[in-house]
Backbone as a chain_set.jsonl record, in Angstrom:
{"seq": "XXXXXXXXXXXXXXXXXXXXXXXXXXXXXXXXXXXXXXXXXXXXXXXXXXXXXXXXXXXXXXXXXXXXXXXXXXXXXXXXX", "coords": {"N": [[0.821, -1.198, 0.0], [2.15, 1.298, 0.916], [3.704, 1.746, -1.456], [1.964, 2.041, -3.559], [0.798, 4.529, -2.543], [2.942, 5.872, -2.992], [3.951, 6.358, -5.545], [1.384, 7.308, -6.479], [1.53, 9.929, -5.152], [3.705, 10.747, -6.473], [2.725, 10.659, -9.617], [0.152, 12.791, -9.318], [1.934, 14.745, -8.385], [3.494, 15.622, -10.294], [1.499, 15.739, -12.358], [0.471, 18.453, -11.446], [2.874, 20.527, -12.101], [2.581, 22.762, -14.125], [3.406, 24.363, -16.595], [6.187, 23.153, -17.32], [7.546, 19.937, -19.002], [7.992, 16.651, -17.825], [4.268, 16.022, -19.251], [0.903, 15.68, -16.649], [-0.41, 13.607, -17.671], [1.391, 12.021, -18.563], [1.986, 9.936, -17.056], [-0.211, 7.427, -15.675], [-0.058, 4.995, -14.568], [-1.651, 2.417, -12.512], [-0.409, 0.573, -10.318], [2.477, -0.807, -9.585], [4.942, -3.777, -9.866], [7.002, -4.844, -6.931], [9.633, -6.592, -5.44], [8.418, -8.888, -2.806], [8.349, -7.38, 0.621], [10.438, -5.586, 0.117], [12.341, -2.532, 0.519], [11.332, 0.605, -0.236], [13.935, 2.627, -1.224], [14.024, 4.999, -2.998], [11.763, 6.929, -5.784], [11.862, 8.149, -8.374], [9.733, 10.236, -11.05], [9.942, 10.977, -14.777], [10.823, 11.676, -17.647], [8.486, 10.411, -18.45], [8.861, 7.843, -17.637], [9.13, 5.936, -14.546], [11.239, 5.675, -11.842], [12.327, 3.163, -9.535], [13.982, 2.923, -6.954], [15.247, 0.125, -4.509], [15.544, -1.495, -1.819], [16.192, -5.087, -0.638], [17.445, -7.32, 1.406], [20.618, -7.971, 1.873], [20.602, -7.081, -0.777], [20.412, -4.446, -3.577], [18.55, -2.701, -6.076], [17.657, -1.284, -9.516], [14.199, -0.386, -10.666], [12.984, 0.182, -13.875], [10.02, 1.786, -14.54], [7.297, 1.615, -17.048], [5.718, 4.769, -17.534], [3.026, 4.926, -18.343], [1.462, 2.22, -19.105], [2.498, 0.843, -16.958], [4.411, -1.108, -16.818], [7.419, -2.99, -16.276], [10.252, -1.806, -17.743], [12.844, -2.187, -17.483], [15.595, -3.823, -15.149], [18.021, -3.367, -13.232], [20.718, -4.5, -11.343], [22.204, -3.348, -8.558], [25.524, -3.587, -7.685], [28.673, -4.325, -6.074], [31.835, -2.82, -6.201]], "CA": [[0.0, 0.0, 0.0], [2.444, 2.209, 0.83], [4.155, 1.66, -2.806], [0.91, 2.561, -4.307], [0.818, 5.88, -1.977], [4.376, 7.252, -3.689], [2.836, 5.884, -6.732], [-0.141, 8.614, -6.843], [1.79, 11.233, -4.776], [4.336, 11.12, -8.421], [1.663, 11.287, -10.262], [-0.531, 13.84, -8.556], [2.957, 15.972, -8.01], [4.126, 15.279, -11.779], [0.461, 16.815, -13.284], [0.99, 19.864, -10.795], [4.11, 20.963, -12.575], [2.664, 23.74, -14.455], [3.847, 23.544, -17.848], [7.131, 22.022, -17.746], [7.309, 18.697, -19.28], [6.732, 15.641, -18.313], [3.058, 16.835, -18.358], [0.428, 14.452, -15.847], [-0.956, 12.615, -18.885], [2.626, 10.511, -18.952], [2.308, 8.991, -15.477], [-1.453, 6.807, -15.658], [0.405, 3.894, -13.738], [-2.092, 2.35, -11.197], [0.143, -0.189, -9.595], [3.76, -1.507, -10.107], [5.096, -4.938, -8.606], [8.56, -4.551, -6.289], [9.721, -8.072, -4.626], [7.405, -8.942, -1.368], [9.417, -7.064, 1.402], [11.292, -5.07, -0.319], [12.383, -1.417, 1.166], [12.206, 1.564, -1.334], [15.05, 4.073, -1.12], [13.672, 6.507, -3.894], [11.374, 7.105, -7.008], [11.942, 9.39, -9.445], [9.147, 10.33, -12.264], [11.239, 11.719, -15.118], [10.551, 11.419, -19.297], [7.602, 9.401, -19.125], [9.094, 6.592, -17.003], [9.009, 5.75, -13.03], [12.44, 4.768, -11.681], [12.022, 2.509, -8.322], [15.35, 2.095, -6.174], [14.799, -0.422, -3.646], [16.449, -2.658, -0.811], [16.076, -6.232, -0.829], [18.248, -7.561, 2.384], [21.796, -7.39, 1.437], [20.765, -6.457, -2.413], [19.874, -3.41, -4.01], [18.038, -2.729, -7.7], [16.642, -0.315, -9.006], [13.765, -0.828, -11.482], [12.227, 1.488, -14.43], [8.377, 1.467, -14.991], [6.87, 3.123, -18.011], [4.825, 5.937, -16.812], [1.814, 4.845, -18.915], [1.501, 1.146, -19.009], [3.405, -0.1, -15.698], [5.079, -2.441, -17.188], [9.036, -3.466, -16.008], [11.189, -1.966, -18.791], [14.396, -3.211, -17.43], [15.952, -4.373, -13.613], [19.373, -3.087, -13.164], [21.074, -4.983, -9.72], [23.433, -2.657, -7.649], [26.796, -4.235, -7.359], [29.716, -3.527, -5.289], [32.869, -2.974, -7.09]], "C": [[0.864, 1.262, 0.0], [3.673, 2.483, -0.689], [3.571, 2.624, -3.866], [0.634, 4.07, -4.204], [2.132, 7.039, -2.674], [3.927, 6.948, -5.09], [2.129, 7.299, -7.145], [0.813, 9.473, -6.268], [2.797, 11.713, -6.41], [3.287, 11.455, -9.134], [1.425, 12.67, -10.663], [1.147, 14.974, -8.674], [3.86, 16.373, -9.846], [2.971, 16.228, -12.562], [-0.288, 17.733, -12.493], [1.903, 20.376, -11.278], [4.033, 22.4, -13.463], [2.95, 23.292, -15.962], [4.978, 23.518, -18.517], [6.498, 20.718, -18.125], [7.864, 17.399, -18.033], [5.195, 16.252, -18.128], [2.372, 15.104, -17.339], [0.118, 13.136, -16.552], [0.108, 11.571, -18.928], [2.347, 9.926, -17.952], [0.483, 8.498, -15.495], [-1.354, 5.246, -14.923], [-0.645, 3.62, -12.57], [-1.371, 1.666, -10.242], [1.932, -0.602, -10.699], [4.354, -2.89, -9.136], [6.78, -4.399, -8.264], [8.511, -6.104, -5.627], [8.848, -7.661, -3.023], [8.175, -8.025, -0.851], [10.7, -6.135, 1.404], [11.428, -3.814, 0.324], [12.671, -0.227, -0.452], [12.825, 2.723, -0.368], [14.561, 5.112, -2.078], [12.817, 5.945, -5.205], [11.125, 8.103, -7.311], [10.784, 9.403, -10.582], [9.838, 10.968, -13.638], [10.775, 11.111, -16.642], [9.617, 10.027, -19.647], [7.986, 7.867, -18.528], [9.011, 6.992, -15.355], [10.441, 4.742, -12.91], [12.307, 4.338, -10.074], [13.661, 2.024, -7.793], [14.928, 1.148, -5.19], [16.143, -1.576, -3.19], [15.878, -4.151, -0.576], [16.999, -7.099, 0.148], [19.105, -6.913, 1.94], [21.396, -6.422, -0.42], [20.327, -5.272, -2.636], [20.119, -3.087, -5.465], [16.869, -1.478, -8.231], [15.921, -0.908, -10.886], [12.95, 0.058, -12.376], [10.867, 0.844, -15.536], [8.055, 2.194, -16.496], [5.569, 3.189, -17.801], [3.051, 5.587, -17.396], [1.183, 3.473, -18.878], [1.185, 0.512, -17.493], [4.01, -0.703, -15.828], [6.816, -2.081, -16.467], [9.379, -2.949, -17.182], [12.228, -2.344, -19.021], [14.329, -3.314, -15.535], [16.99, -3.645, -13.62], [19.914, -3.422, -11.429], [22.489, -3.635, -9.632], [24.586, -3.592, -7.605], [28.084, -3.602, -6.967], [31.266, -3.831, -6.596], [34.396, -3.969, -6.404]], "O": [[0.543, 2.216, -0.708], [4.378, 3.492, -0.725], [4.067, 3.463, -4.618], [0.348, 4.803, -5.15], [2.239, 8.26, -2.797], [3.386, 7.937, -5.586], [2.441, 8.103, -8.023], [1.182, 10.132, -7.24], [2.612, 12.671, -7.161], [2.969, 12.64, -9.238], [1.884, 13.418, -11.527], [1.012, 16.076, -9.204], [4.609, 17.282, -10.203], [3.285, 17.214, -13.228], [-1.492, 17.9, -12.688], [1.949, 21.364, -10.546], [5.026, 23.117, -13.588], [2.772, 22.165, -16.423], [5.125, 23.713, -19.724], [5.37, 20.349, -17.8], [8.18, 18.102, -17.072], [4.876, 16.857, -17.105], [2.9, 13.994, -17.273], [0.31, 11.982, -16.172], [-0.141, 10.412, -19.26], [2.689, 8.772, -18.211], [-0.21, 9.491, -15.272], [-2.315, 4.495, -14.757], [-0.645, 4.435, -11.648], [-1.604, 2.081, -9.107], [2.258, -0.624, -11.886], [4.206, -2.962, -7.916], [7.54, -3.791, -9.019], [7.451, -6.673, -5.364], [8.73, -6.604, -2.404], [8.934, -7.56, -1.701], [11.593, -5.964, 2.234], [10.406, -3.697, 1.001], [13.57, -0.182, -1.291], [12.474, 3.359, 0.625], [14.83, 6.263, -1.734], [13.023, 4.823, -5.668], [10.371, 8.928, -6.796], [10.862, 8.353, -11.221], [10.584, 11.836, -13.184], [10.352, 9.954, -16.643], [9.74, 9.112, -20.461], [7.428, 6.858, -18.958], [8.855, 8.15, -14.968], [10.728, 3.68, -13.463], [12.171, 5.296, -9.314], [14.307, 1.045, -8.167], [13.781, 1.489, -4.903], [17.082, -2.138, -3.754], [14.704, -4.071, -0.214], [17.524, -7.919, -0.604], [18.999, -5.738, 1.586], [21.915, -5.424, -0.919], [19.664, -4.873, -1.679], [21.198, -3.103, -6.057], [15.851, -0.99, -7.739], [16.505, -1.442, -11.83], [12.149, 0.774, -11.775], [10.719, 0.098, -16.504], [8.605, 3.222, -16.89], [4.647, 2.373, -17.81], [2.058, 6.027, -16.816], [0.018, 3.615, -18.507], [0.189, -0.036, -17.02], [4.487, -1.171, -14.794], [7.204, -0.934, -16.244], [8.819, -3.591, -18.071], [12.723, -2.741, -20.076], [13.38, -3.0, -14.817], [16.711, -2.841, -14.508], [19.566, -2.724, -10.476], [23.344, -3.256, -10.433], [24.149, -4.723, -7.396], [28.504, -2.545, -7.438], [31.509, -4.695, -7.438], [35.378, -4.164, -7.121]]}, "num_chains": 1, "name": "protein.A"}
């Protein structure tokens, strides 16, 4: 639930912007999946996509939605160097 809550506040805070671009019309996302348990660290709204960082025990991935759909467009895992 509280996924869904930063979810709409992007949104909602994305088609408030006035008229810079992205306008609200890109972000129509009702839901996105993140692993059970997972902890988010940040989402960004940003050219029509939703970028999801998130904690996963030791792991961390961050994952980019598109803004209209929901769909997964890619995963990208964190890795230590």
């Amino acid at each position: 639930m509280g996924f869904i809550a930063i979810g709409a506040a992007l949104v909602y805070r994305a088609s408030q912007s006035g008229d810079s671009q992205p306008t609200g019309a890109d972000y129509v996302i009702a839901a996105m999946k993140i692993p059970a348990g997972a902890e988010i660290v940040s989402a960004v709204a940003a050219d029509g996509q939703l970028t999801v960082t998130y904690k996963l025990g030791p792991m961390t991935s961050v994952r980019i939605f598109d803004g209209k759909s929901g769909e997964m467009v890619r995963e990208i895992p964190i890795v230590s160097e």
